[in-house]
C-alpha positions as CSV (number, residue, x, y, z in Angstrom):
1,X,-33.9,11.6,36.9
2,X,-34.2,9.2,33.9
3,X,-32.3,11.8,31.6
4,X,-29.5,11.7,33.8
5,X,-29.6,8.1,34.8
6,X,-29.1,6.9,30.9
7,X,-26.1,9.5,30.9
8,X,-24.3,8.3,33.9
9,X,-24.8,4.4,32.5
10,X,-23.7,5.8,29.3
11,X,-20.8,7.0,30.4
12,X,-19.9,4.6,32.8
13,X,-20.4,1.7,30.4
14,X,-18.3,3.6,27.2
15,X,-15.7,4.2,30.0
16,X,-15.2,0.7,30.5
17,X,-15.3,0.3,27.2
18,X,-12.1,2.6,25.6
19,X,-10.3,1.6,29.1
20,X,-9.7,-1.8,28.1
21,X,-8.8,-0.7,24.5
22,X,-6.3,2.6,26.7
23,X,-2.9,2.0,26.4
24,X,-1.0,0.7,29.8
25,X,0.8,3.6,31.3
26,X,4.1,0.9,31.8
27,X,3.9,0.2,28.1
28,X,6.4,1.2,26.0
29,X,4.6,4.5,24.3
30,X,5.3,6.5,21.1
31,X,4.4,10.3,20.2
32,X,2.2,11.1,17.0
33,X,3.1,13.8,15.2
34,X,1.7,16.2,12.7
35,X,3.0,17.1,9.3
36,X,4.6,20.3,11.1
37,X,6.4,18.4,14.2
38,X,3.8,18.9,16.2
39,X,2.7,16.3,19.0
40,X,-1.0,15.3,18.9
41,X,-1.1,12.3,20.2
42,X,0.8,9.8,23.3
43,X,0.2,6.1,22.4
44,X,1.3,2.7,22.9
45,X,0.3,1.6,19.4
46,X,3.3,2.2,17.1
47,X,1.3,1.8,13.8
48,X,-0.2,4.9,12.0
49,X,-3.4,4.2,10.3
50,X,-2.6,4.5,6.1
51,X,-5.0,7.8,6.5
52,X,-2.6,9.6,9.0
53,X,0.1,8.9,6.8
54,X,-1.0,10.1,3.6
55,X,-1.4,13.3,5.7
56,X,2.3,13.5,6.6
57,X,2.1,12.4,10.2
58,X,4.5,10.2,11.7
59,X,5.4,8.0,15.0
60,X,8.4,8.0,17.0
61,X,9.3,6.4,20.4
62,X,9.7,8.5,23.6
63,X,12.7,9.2,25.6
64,X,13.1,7.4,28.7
65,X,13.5,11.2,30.1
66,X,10.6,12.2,28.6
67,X,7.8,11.7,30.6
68,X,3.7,11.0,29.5
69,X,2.7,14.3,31.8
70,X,5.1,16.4,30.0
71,X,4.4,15.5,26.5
72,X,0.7,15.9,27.1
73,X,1.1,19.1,28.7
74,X,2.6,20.0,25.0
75,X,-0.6,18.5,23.3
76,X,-2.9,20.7,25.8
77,X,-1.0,24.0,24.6
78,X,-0.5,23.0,21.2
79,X,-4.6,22.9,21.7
80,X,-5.3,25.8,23.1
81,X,-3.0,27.9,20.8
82,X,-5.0,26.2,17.9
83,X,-8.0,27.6,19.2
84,X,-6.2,31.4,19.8
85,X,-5.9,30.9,16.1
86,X,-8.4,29.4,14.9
87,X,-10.5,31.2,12.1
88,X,-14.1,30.7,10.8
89,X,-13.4,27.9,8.2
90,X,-11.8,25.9,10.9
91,X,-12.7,22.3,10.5
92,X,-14.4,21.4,14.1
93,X,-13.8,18.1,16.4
94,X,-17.4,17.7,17.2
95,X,-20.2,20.3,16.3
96,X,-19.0,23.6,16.3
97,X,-17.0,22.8,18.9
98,X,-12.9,21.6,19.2
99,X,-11.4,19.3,21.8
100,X,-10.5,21.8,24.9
101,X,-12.7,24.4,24.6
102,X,-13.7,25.9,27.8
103,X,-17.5,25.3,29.0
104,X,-18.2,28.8,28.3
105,X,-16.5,28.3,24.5
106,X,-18.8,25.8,23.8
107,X,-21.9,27.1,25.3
108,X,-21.4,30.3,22.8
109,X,-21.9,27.5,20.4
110,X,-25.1,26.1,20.7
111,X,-28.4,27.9,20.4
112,X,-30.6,25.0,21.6
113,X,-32.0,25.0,25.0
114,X,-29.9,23.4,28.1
115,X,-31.7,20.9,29.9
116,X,-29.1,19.7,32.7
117,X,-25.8,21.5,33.9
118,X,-23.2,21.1,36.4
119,X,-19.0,21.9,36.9
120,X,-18.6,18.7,35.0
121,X,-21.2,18.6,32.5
122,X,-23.5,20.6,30.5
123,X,-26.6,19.2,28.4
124,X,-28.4,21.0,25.6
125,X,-31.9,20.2,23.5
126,X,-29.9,20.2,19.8
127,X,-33.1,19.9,18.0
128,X,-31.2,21.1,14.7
129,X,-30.0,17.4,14.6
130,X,-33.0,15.5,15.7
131,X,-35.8,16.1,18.0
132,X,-35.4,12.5,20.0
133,X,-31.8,13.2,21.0
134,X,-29.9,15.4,23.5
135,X,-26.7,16.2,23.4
136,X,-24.0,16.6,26.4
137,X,-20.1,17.9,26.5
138,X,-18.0,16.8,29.1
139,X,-15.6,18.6,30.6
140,X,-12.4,17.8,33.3
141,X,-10.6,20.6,34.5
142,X,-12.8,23.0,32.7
143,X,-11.3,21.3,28.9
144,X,-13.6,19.5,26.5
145,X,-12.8,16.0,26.1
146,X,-15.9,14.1,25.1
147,X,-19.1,14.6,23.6
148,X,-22.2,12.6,23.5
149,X,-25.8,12.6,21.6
150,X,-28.2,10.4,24.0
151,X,-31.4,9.1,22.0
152,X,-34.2,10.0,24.6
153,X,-37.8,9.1,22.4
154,X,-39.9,5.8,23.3
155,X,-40.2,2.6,21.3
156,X,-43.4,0.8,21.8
157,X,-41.6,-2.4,19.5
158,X,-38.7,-2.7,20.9
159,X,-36.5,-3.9,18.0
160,X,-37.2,-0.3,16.3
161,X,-34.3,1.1,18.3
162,X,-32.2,-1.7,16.0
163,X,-33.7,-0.3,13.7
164,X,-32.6,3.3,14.1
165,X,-29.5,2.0,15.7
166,X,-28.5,0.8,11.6
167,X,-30.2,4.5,10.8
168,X,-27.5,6.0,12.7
169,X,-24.8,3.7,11.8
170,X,-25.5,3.6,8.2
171,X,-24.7,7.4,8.3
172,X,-22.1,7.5,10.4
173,X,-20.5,4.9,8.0
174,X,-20.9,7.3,5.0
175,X,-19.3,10.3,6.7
176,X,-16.6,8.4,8.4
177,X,-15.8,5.2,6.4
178,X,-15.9,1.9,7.1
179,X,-15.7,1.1,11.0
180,X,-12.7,0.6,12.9
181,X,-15.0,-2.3,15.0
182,X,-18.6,-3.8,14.6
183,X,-19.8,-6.1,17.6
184,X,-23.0,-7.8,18.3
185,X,-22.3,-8.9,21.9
186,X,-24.5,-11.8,23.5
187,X,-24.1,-12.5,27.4
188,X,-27.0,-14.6,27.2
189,X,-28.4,-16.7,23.9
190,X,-31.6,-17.4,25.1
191,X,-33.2,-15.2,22.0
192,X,-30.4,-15.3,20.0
193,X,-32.6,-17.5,17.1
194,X,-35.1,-15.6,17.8
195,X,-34.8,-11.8,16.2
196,X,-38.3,-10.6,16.8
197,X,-37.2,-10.5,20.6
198,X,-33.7,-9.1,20.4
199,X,-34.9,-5.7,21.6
200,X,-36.2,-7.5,24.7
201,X,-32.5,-9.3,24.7
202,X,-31.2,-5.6,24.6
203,X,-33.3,-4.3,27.6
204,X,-32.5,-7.7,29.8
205,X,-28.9,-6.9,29.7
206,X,-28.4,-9.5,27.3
207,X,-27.7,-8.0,23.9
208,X,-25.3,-5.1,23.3
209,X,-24.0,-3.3,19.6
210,X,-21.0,-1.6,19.5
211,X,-19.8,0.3,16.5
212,X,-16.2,2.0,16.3
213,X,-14.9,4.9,13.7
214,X,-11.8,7.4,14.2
215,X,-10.7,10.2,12.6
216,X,-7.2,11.9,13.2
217,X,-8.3,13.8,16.3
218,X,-11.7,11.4,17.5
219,X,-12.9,8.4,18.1
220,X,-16.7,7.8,17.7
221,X,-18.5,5.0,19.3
222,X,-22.3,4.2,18.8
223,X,-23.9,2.0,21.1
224,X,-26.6,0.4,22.0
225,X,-27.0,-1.5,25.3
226,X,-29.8,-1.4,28.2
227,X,-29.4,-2.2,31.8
228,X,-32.1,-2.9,34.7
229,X,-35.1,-2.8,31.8
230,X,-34.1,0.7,30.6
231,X,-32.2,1.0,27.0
232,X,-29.6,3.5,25.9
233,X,-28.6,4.5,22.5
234,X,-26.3,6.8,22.3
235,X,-22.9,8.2,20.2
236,X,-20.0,9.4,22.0
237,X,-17.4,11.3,20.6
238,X,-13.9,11.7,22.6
239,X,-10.6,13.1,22.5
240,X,-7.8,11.1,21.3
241,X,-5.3,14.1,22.1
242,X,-6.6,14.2,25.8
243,X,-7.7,10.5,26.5
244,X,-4.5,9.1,28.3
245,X,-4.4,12.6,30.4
246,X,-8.2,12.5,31.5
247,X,-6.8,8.7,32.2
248,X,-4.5,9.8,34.4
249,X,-6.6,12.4,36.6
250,X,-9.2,9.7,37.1
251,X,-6.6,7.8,38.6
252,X,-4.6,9.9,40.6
253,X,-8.5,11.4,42.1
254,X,-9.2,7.5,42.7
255,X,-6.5,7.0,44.5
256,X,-6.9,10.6,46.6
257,X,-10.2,9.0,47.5
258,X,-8.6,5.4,48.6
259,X,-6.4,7.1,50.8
260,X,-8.5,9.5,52.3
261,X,-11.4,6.4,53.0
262,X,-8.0,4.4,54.8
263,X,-7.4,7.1,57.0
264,X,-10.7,7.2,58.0
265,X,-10.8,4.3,59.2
């Protein structure tokens, strides 16, 4: 129960997260594409990262008859035919894996041992990155959208998971460059000038770290944040080709659920 409980915060809490930085569906929003035409990517942000444009991709606006379901329906096939071609030298979005695999594609992936599964979710042991972490894929509509490593070893001294929270982000900073975002977020100063107690900051609810890095295809947050006494460190990789269309299914299956709870009544 604990195993899944620090996943469901975990996701929960980096969902509120990258949907207060998604784009507003009444925005006016731009396509992304490749160095071969190719859309990857619906956003309301009309700047390319320097990166991206040394590659050869480019932003333009989209038609007013173009509409945000369509285009990502072009971004999900452009996917999947990517995988129908892919080869062995492929460079992956996360693991060995790419952003819409099928839960049975990424399963064929892994060799470690899976610890939790459902329609949703599967989660494996990956003990080939590191014994105290787990790793879980999430899937909507049977595609891969985000990925997640969840730290699940003890610390007696609390501040040792800052301490391996700057392990983890000093190595993520040398394979991805310098981060996008780096936030120390305090609710509550009362230990703030006191450092030997920030890990019990962190477990009161009072102390969160948020780090941010992207590549062309993912964005990678590490955090670390606890809630109700328990503490979560964790990194989640997602899909920046299927972010606004998982997005939208969450809130068209919200609002399913609003209507069907008013007519109950």
């Amino acid at each position: 129960m604990k195993r899944k409980y620090y996943f469901v915060i975990l996701f929960l809490t980096l969902t509120i997260f990258f949907t207060i930085n998604t784009s507003n569906v009444n925005a006016k929003m731009y396509k992304i594409l490749d160095s071969k035409g190719n859309i990857i990517l619906v956003t309301d942000n009309p700047v390319l990262l320097n990166k991206a444009q040394e590659e050869g991709y480019t932003i333009t606006p989209m038609l007013e008859e173009e509409s945000i379901e369509a285009t990502q329906g072009q971004i999900l096939n452009g996917q999947e035919n990517k995988q129908e071609t892919s080869s062995g030298g492929e460079k992956y979005d996360f693991r060995k894996t790419n952003w819409g695999m099928s839960k049975e594609q990424v399963k064929e992936t892994e060799k470690g041992k899976i610890v939790s599964e459902n329609e949703d979710e599967v989660i494996f042991r990956v003990p080939d990155f590191d014994d105290n972490f787990e790793c879980g894929y999430s899937f909507l509509e049977n595609k891969l959208y985000n990925s997640t490593y969840l730290f699940i070893g003890e610390h007696t001294n609390l501040n040792d998971y800052i301490d391996d929270y700057e392990r983890i982000k000093e190595a993520l900073t040398k394979k991805y460059g310098k981060p996008i975002k780096d936030t120390i977020s305090w609710k509550n100063d009362l230990y703030k000038n006191y450092k030997q107690y920030w890990g019990l900051a962190i477990v009161s609810g009072d102390l969160d770290y948020f780090t941010l890095w992207e590549t062309s295809t993912t964005t990678i947050l590490l955090a670390l944040f606890g809630n109700n006494y328990d503490i979560s460190l964790g990194i989640r990789y997602e899909s920046k080709e299927l972010r606004q269309w998982v997005v939208k299914i969450r809130e068209k299956e919200k609002k399913e659920k609003e209507i069907k709870t008013l007519e109950g009544l």
